[in-house]
Every structure is written in C-alpha cells, then in structure tokens.
Residue frames relative to the residue before (quaternion, step in Angstrom):
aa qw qx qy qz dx dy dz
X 1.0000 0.0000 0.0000 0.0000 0.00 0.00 0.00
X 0.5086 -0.6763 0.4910 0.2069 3.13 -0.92 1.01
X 0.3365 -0.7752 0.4680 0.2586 4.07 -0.98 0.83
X 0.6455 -0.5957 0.2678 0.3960 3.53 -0.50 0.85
X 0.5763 0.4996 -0.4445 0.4698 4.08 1.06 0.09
X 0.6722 0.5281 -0.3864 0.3464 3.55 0.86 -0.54
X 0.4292 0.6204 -0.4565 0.4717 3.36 1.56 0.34
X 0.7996 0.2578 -0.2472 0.4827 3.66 0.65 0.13
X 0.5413 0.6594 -0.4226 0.3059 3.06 1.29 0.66
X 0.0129 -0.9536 0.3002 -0.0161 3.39 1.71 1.03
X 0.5137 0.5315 -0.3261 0.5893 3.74 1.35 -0.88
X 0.7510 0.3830 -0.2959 0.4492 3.62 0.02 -0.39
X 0.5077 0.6456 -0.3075 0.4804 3.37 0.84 -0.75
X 0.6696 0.4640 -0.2070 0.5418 3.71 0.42 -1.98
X 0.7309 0.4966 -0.3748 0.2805 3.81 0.58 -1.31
X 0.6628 0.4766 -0.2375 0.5264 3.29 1.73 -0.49
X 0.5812 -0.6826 0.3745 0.2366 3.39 0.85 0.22
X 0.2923 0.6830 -0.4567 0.4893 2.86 1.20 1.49
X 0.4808 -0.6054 0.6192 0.1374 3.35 -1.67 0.34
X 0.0686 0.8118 -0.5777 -0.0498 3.56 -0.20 0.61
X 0.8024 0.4009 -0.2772 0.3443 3.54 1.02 0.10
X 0.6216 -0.6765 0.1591 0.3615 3.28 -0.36 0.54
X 0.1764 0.8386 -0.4518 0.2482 3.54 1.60 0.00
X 0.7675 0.4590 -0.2313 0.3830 3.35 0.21 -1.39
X 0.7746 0.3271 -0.3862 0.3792 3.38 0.59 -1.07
X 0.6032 0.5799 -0.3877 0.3867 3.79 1.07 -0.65
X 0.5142 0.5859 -0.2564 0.5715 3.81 1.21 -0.13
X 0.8432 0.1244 -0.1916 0.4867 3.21 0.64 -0.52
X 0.3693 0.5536 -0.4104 0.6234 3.68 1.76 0.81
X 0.7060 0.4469 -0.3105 0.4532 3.57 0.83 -0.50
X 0.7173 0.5179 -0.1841 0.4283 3.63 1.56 -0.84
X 0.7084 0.2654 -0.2202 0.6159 3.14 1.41 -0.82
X 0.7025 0.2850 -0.4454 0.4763 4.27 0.69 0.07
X 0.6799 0.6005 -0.2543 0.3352 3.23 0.65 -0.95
X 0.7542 0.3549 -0.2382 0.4985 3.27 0.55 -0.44
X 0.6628 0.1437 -0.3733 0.6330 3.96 0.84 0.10
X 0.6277 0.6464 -0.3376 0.2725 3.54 0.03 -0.46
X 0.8246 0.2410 -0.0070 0.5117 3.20 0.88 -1.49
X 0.5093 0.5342 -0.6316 0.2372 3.82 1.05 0.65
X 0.8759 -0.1002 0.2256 0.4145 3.17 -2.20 -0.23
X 0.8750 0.3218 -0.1854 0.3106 3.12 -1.34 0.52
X 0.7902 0.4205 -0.2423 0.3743 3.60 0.70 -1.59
X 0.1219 -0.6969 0.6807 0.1899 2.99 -1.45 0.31
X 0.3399 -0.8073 0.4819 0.0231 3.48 -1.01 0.55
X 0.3148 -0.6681 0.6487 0.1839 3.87 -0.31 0.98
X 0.4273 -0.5550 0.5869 0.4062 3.90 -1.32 0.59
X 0.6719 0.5274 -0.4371 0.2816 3.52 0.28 -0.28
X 0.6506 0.5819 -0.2085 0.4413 3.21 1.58 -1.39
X 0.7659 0.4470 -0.2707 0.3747 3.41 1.55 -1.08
X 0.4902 0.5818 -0.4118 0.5017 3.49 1.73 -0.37
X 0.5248 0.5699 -0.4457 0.4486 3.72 0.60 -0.15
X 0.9413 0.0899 -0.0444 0.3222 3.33 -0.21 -1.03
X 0.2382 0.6653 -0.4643 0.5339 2.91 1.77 1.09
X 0.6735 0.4887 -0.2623 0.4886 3.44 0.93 -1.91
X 0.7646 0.4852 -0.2593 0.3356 3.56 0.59 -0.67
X 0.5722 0.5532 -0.2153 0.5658 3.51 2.13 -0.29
X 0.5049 0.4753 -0.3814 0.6114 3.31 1.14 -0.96
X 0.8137 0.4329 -0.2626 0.2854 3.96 -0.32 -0.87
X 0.6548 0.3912 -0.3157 0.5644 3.44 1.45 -0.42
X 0.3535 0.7179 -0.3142 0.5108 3.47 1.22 0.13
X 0.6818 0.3424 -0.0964 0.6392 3.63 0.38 -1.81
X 0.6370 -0.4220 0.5452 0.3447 3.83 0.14 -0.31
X 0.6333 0.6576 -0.2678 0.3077 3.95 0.71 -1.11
X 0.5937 0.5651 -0.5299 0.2177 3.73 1.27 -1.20
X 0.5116 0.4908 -0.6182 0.3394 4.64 0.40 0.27
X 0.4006 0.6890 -0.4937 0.3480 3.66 1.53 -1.42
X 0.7626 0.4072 -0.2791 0.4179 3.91 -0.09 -1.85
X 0.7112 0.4125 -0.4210 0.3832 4.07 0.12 -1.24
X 0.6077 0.3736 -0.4307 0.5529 4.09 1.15 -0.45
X 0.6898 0.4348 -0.4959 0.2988 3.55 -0.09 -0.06
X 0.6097 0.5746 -0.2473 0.4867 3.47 1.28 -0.69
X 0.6994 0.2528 -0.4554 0.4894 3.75 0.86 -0.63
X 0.5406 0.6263 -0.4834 0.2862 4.15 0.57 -0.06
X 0.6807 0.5636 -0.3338 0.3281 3.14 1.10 -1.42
C-alpha cells in the first residue's frame, strides 16, 4: 500500500509512465459504457448491464475467448 505522500509524488509517477490524472479512465468509461450502454432507447437492468460490460471490458483486454473457455469448463 502506497503511504499517503506518494500521492503527490506526481513528477515521478509521469517519469515512470504513469497516469496521474483521471483523463484516461473517463475515456475509456466513455468507450466501453458509453457507447453501448448509453444509446437511444435502452434501458438496462444492473444485472443485464454488468454482463455486457464484463464481456466489453474483456474483448477490450484481448481476453473476450479467456470468458467462452471459462464458461464451457465451469
């Protein structure tokens, strides 16, 4: 766990090739919810949307075969 000064150790952070701002994740909340989630029309149970979020978030990472082999083992 990380001690509460290294929260302001941003310049180092960037030198390692980190993100310290939130840009990235809201960009990529906008690509993977925002764009199936939020067009015209749909509505969306939390169950229905945690589904095919989990399944967006994984074809995304490369992983969405990762889920169809976990699913025929289980």
């Amino acid at each position: 766990m990380l001690e509460i000064n290294s929260a302001w150790q941003y310049p180092k952070f960037r030198d390692q090739g980190f993100f310290v701002g939130s840009g990235v994740i809201e960009a990529g909340c906008k690509t993977i919810i925002g764009s199936r989630c939020k067009q015209s029309g749909m509505f969306w149970t939390v169950r229905g949307a945690n589904s095919i979020l989990a399944l967006r978030c994984r074809q995304f990472n490369g992983r969405f075969e990762d889920y169809w082999a976990e699913r025929r083992t289980a």
